[in-house]
Residue frames as a rotation matrix with the C-alpha (Angstrom) as fourth column:
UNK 1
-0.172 0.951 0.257 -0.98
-0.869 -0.269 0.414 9.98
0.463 -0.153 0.873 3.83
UNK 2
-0.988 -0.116 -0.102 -1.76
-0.044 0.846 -0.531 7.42
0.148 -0.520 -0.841 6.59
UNK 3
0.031 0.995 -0.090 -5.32
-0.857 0.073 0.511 5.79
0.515 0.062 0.855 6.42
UNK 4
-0.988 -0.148 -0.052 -5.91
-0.073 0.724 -0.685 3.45
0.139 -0.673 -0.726 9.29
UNK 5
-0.172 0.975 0.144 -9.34
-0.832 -0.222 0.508 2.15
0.527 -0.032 0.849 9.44
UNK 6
0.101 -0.199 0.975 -10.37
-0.969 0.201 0.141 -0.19
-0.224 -0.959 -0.173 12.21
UNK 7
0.375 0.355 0.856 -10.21
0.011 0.922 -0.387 -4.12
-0.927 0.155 0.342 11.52
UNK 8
0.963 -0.241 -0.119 -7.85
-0.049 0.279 -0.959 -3.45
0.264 0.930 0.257 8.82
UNK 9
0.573 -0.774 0.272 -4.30
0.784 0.613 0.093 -4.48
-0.238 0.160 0.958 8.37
UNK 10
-0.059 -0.434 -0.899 -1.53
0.084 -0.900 0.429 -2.61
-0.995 -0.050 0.090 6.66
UNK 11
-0.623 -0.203 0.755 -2.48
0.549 0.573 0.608 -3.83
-0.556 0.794 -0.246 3.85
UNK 12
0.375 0.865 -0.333 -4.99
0.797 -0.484 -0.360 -0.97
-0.473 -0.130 -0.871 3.46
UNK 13
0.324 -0.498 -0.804 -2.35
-0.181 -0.867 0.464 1.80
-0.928 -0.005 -0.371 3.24
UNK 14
-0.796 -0.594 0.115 -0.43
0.129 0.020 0.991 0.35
-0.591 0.804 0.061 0.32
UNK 15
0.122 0.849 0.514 -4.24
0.936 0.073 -0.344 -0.46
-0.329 0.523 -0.786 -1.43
UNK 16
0.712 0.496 -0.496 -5.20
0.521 -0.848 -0.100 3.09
-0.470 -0.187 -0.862 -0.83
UNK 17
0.205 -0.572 -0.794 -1.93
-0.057 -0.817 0.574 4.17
-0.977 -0.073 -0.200 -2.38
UNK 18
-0.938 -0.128 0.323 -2.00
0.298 0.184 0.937 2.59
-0.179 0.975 -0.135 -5.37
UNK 19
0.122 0.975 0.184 -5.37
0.990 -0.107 -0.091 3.55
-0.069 0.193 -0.979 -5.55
UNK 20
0.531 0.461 -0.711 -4.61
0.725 -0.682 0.099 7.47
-0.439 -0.568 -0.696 -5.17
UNK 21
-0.342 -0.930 -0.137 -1.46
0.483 -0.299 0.823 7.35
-0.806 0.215 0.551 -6.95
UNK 22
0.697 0.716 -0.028 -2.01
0.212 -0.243 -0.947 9.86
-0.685 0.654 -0.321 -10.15
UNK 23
-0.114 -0.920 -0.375 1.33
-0.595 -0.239 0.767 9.56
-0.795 0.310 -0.521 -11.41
UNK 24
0.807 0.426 -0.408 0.29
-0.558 0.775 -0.295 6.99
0.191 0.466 0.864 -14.56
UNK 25
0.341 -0.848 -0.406 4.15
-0.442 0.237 -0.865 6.15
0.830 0.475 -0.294 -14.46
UNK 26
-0.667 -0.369 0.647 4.02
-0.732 0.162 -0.662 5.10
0.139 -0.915 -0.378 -10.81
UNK 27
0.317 0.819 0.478 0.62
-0.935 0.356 0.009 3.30
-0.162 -0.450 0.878 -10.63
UNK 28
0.325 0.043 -0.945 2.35
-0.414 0.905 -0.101 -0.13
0.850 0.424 0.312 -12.12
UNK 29
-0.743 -0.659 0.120 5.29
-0.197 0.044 -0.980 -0.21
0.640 -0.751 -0.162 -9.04
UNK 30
-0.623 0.222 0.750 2.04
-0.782 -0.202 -0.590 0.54
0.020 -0.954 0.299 -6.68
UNK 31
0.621 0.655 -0.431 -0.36
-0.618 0.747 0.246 -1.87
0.483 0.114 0.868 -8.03
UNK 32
0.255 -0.477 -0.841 2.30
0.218 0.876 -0.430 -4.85
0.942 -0.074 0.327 -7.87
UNK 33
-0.945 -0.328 0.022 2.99
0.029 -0.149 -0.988 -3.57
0.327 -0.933 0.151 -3.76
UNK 34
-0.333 0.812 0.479 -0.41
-0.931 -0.202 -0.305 -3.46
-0.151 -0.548 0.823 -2.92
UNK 35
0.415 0.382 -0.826 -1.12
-0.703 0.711 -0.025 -7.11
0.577 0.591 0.564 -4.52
UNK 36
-0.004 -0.477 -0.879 1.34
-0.182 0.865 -0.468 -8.49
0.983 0.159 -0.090 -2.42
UNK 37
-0.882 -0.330 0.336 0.53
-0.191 -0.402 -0.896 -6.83
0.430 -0.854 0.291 0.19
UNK 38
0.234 0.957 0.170 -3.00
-0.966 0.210 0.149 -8.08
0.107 -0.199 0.974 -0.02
UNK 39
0.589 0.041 -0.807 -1.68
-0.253 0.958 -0.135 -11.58
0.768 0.284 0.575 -0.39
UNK 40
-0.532 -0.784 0.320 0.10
-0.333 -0.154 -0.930 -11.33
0.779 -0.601 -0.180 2.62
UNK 41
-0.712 0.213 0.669 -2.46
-0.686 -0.414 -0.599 -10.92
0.150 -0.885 0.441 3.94
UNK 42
0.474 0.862 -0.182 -4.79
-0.819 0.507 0.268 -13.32
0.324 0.022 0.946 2.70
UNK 43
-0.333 -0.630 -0.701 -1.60
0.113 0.712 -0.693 -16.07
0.936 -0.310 -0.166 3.09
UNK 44
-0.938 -0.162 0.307 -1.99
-0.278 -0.180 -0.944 -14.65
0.208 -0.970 0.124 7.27
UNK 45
0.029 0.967 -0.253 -5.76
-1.000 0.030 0.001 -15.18
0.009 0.252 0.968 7.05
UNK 46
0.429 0.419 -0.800 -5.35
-0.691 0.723 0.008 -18.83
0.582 0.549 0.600 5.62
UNK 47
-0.646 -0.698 -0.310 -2.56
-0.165 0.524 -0.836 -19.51
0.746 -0.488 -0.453 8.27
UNK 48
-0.053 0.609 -0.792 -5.32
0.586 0.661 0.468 -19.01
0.808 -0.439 -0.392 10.65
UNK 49
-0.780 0.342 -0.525 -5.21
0.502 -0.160 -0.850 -16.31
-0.374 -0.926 -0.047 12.36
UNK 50
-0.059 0.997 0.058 -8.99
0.891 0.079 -0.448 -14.62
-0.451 0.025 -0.892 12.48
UNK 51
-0.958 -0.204 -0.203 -10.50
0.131 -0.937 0.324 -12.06
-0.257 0.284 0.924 10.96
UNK 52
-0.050 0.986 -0.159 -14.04
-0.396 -0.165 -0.903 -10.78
-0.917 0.018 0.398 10.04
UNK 53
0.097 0.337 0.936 -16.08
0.768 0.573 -0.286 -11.67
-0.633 0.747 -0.203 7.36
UNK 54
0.906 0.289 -0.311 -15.81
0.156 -0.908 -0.389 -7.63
-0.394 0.303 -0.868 6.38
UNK 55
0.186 -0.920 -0.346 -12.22
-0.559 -0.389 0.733 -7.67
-0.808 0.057 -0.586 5.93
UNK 56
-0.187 0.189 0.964 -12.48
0.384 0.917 -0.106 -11.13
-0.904 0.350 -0.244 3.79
UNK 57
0.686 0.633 0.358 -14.78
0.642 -0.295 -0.708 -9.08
-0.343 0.716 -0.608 1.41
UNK 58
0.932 -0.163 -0.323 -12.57
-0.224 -0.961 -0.161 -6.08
-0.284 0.223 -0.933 1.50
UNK 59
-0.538 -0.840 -0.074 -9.44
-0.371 0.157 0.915 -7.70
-0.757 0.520 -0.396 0.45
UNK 60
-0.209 0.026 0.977 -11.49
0.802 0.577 0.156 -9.15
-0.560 0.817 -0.142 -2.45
UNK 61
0.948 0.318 0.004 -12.72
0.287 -0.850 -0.442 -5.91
-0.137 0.421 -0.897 -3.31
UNK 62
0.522 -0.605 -0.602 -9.45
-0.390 -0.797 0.462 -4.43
-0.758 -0.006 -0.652 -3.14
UNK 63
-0.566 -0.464 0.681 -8.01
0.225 0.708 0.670 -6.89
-0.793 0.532 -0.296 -5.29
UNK 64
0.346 0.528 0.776 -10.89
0.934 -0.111 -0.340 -6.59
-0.093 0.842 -0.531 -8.28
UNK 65
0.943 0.021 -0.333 -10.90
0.016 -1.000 -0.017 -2.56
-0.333 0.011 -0.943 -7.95
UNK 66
0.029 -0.940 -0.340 -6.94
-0.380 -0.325 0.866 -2.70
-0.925 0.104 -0.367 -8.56
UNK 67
-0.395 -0.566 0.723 -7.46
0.497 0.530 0.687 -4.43
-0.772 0.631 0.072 -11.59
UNK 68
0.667 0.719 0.195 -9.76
0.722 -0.561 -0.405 -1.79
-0.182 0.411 -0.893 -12.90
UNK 69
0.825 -0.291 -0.484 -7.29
-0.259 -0.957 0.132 0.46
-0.502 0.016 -0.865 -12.41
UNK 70
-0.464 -0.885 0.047 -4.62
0.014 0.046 0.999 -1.14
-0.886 0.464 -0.009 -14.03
UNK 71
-0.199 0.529 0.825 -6.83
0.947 0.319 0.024 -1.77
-0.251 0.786 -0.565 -16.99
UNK 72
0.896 0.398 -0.197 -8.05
0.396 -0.917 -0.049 2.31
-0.200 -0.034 -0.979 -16.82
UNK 73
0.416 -0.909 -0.009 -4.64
0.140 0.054 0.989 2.75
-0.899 -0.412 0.150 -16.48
UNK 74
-0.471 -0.661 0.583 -3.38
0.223 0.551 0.804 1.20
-0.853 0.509 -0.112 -19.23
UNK 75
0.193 0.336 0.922 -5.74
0.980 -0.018 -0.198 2.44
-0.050 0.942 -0.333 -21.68
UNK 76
0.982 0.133 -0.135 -4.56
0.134 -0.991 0.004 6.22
-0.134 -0.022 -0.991 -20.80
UNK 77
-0.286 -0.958 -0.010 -0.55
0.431 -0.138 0.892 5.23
-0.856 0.251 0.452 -21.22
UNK 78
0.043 -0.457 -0.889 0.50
-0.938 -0.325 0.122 6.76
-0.345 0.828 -0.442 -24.93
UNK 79
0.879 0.461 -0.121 0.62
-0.475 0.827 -0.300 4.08
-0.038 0.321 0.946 -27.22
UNK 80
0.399 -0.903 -0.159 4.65
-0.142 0.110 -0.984 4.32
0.906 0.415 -0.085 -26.79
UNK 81
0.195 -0.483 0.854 5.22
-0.954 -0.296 0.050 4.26
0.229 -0.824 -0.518 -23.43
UNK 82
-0.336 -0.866 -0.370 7.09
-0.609 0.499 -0.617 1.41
0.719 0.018 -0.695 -22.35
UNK 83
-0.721 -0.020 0.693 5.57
-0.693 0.019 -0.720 1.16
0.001 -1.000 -0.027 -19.17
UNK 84
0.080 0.995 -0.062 2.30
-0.991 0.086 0.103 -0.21
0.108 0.053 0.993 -20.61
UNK 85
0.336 0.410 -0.848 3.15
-0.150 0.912 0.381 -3.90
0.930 -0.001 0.368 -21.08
UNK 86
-0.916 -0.401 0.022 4.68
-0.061 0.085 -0.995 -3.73
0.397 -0.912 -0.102 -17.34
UNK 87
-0.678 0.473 0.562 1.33
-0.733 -0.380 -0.565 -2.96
-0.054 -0.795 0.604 -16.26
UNK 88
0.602 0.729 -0.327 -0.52
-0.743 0.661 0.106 -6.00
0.293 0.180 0.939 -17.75
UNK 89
-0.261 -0.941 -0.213 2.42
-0.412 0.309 -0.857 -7.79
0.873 -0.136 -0.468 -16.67
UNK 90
-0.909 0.085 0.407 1.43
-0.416 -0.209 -0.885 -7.08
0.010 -0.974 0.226 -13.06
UNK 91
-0.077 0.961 0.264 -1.73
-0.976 -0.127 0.176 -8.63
0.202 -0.244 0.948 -13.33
């Protein structure tokens, strides 16, 4: 699924996939690729090159909103699954 919205990056696509993913066992992998992929971007941002003030916001949003979901996440794992302290890991 390719989501290209104007004045964004690629950093959107990964977001949006961890954000869509409904696999519980997949969402840690996507979280921790979309994080870095937001920090990429903010790093590119800080290096100087330009960007709105809308995008600014929207990588902070994306950034809060992913920890919701790991946190939502994580309270729907089984109390056995393995996977769970990975995801707090990732924060």
């Amino acid at each position: 699924m390719a989501i290209k919205m104007r004045g964004r990056s690629g950093w959107f696509e990964v977001y949006a996939a961890a954000i869509l993913e409904n696999d519980l066992n997949q969402v840690s992998e996507r979280v921790s690729r979309a994080r870095k992929a937001i920090a990429d971007r903010i790093a590119q941002l800080e290096a100087g090159e330009m960007a709105g003030n809308r995008e600014a916001r929207d990588l902070e949003d994306a950034l809060n909103k992913l920890q919701i979901l790991v946190s939502v996440a994580c309270t729907m794992q089984p109390p056995h699954t393995a996977s769970v302290p990975a995801m707090h890991s990732a924060l």
